[in-house]
NUGU-356837 format. One line per field, with one value per atom (N, C-alpha, C): atom name; x, y, z; residue number from 1. Coordinates in nm, 3 decimals, padded with zeros to 5 digits. Example, Ala and Ser with C-alpha at 12.3 -4.5 7.8 and 13.67 -1.06 7.14 Angstrom:
REM residues 2
atomo = [N  CA  C  N  CA  C]
u = [01.319  01.230  01.320  01.285  01.367  01.290]
v = [-00.569  -00.450  -00.330  -00.225  -00.106  00.003]
w = [00.780  00.780  00.780  00.708  00.714  00.787]
num = [1  1  1  2  2  2]
REM end
This chain:
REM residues 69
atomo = [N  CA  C  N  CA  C  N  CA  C  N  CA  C  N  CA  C  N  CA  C  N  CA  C  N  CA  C  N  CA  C  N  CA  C  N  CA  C  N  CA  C  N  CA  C  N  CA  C  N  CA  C  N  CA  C  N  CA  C  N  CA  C  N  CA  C  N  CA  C  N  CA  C  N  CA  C  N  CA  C  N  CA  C  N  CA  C  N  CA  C  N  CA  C  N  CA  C  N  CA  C  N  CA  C  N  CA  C  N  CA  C  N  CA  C  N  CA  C  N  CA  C  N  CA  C  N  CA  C  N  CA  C  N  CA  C  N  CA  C  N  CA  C  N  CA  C  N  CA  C  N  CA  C  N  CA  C  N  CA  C  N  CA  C  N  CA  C  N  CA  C  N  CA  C  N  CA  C  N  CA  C  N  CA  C  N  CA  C  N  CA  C  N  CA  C  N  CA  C  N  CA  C  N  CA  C  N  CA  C  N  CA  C  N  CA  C  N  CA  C  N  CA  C  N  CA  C  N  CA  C  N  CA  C  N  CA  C  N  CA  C]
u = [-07.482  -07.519  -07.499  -07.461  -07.453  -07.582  -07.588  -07.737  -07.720  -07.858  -07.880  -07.986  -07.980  -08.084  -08.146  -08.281  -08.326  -08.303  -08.228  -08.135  -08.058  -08.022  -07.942  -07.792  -07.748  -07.630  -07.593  -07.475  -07.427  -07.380  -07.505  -07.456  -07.342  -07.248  -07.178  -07.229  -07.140  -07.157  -07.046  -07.161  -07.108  -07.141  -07.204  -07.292  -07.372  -07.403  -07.563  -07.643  -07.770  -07.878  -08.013  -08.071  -08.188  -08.297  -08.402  -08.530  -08.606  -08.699  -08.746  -08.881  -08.915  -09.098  -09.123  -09.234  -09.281  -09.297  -09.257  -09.239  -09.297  -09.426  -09.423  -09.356  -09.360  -09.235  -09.331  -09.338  -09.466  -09.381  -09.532  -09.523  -09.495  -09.448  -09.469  -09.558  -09.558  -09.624  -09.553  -09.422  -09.305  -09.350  -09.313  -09.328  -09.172  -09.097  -08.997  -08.996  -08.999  -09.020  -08.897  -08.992  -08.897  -08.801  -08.700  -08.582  -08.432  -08.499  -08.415  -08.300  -08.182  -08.067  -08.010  -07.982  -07.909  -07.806  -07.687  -07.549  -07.497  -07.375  -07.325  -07.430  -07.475  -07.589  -07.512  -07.534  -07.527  -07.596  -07.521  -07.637  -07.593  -07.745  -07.742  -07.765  -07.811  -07.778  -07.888  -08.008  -08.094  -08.070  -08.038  -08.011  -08.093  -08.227  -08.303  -08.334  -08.277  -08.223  -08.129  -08.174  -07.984  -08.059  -07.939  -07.984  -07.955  -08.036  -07.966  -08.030  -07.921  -07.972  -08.060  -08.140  -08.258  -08.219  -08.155  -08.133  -08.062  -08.141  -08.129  -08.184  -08.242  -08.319  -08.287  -08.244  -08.204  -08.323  -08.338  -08.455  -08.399  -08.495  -08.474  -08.513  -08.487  -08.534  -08.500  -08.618  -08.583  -08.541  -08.438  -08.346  -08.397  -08.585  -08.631  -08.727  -08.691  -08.725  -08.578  -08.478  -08.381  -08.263  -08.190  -08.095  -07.972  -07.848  -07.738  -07.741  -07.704  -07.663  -07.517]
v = [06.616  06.720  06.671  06.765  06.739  06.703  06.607  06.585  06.668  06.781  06.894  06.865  06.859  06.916  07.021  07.021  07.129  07.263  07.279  07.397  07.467  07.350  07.335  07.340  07.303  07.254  07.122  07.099  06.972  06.872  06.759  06.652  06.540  06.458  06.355  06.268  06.121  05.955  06.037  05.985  06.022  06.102  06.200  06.340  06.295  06.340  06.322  06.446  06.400  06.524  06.475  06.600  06.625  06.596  06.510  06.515  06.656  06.726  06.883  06.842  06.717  06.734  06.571  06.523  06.408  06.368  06.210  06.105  05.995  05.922  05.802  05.718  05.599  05.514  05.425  05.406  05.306  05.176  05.099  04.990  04.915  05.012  05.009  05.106  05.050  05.175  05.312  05.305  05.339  05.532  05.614  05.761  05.777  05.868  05.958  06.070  06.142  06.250  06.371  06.424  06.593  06.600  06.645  06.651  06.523  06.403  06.296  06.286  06.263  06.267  06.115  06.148  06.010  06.021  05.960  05.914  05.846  05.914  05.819  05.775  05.868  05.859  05.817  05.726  05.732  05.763  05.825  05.823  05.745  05.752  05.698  05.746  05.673  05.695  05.812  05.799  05.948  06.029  06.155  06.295  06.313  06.288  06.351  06.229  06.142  06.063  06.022  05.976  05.906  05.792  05.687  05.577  05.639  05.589  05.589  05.483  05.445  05.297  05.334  05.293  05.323  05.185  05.151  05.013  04.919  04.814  04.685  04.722  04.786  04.854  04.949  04.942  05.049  05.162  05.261  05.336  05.460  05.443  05.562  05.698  05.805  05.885  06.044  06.125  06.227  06.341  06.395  06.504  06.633  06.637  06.723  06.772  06.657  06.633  06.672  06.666  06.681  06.791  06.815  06.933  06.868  06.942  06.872  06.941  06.853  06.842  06.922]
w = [-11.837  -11.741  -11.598  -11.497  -11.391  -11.303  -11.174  -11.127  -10.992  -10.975  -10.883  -10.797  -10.664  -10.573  -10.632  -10.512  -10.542  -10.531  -10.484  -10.488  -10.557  -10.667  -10.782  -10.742  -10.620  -10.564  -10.657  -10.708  -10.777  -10.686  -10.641  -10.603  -10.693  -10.565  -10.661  -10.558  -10.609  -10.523  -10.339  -10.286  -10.161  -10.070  -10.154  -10.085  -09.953  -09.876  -09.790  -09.868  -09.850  -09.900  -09.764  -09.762  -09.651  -09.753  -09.686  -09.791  -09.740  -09.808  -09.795  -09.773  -09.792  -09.787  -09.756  -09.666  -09.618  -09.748  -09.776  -09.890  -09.852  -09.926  -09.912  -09.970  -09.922  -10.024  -10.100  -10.237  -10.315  -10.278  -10.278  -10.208  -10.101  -10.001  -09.818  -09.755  -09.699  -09.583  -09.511  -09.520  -09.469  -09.537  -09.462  -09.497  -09.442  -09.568  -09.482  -09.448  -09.369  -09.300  -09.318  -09.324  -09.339  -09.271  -09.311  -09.230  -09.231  -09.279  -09.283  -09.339  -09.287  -09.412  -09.442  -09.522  -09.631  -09.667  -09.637  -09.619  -09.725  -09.755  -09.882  -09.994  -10.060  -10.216  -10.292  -10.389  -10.531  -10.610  -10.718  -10.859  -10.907  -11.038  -11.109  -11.273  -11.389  -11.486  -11.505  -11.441  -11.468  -11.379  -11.430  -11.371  -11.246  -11.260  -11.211  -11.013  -11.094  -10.947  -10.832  -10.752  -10.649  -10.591  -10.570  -10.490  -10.319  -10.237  -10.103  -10.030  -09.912  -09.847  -09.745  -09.691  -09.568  -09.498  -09.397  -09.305  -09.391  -09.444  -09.585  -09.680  -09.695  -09.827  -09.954  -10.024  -10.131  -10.227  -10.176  -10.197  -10.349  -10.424  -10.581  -10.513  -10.496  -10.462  -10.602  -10.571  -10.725  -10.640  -10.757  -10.696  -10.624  -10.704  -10.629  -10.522  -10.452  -10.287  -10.264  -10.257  -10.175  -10.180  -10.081  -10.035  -10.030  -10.034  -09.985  -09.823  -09.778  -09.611  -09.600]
num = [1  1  1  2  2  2  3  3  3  4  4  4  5  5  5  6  6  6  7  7  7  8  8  8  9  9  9  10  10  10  11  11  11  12  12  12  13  13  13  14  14  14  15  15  15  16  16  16  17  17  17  18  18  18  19  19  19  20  20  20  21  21  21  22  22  22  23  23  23  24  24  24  25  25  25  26  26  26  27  27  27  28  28  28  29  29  29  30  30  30  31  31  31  32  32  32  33  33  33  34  34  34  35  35  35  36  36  36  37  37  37  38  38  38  39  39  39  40  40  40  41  41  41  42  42  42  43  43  43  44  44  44  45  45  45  46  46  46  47  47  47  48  48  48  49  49  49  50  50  50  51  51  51  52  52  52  53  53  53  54  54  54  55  55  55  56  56  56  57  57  57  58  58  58  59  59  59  60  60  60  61  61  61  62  62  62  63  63  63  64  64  64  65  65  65  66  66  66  67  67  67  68  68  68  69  69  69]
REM end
């Protein structure tokens, strides 16, 4: 199956997507904030996820926090 925003737009590796709702990140302190976009995503092997980089950091994020940009 293909992996969808919440929108149910079909993201691929490469997309940017907008996060839709303030996120904490477990195990920092770090919140991402509404509105943020993320550059060049990958997925990965669960649908329901994408990798994206934040600075040095590589963050899991679920498909349904996010929009395509």
């Amino acid at each position: 199956m293909a992996t969808k925003d919440s929108n149910g737009n079909e993201l691929n590796d490469g997309d940017s997507v907008q996060v839709i709702k303030d996120l904490k990140v477990k195990g920092s302190s770090q919140t991402l904030k509404r509105g943020k976009v993320f550059k060049k995503i990958r997925l990965t092997s669960n649908e329901e996820q994408v990798e994206c980089k934040d600075g040095k950091s590589v963050l899991v994020l679920k498909t349904c926090f996010l929009k395509k940009a």
